[in-house]
N, C-alpha and C positions, 0 to 999 in steps of 0.2 A: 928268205922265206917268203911265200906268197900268201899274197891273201884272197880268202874267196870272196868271188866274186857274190854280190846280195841274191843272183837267180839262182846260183848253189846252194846258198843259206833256205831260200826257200823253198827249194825242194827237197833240203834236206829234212825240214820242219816240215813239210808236208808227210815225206814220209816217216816220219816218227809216229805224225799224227794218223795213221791210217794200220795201225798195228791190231792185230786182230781182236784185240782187248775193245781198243776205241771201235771198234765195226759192231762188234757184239752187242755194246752198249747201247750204242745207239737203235742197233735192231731190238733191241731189247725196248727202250724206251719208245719207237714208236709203236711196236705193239700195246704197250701200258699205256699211252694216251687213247689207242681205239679203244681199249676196252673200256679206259674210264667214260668216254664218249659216250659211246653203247650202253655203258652200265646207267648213267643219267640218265638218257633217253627212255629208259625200261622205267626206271624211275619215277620220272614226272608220267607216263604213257601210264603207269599200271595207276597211280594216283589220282590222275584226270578218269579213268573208266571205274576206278572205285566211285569218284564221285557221283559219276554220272549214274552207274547200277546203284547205288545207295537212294539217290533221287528217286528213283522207280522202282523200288524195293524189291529189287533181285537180288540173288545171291549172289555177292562180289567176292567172295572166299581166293577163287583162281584168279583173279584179278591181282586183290592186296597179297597175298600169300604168293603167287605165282612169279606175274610180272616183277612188282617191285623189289621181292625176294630176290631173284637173279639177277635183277638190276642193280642189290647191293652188294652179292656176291662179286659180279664182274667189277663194280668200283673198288672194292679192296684186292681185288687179284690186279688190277690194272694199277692202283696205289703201289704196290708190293712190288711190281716189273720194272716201274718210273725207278722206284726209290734202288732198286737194282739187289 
């Protein structure tokens, strides 16, 4: 009986690892980290301009409600995508 050789071993592990479960995933998960990216970003972004319009007494309503709002929706949708 022969044995294979280590470059068949690893291609055979490669291709196991490239099933379309493991591809998904992973597309899965780097869309989940943009979003959570994006979702921080809106975050701190809608935070800083609340602060800023609060200083100057305008109406920050679309700002805190707006920006940051969606910026914590996208962090739990992008939470949700990571976690699969």
């Amino acid at each position: 009986m022969e044995t294979p050789s280590p470059d068949s071993k690893a291609e055979e592990t490669t291709n196991a690892m490239q099933t379309p479960e493991n591809t998904e995933l992973a597309k899965r998960r780097r869309i989940g980290v943009f979003m959570v990216a994006i979702g921080a970003f809106l975050c701190v972004f809608g935070f800083l301009i609340t602060i800023f319009l609060l200083q100057h007494e305008v109406n920050f309503n679309v700002a805190l409600y707006g920006a940051t709002g969606f910026g914590g929706v996208l962090l739990l949708g992008g939470m949700a995508a990571i976690m699969g």
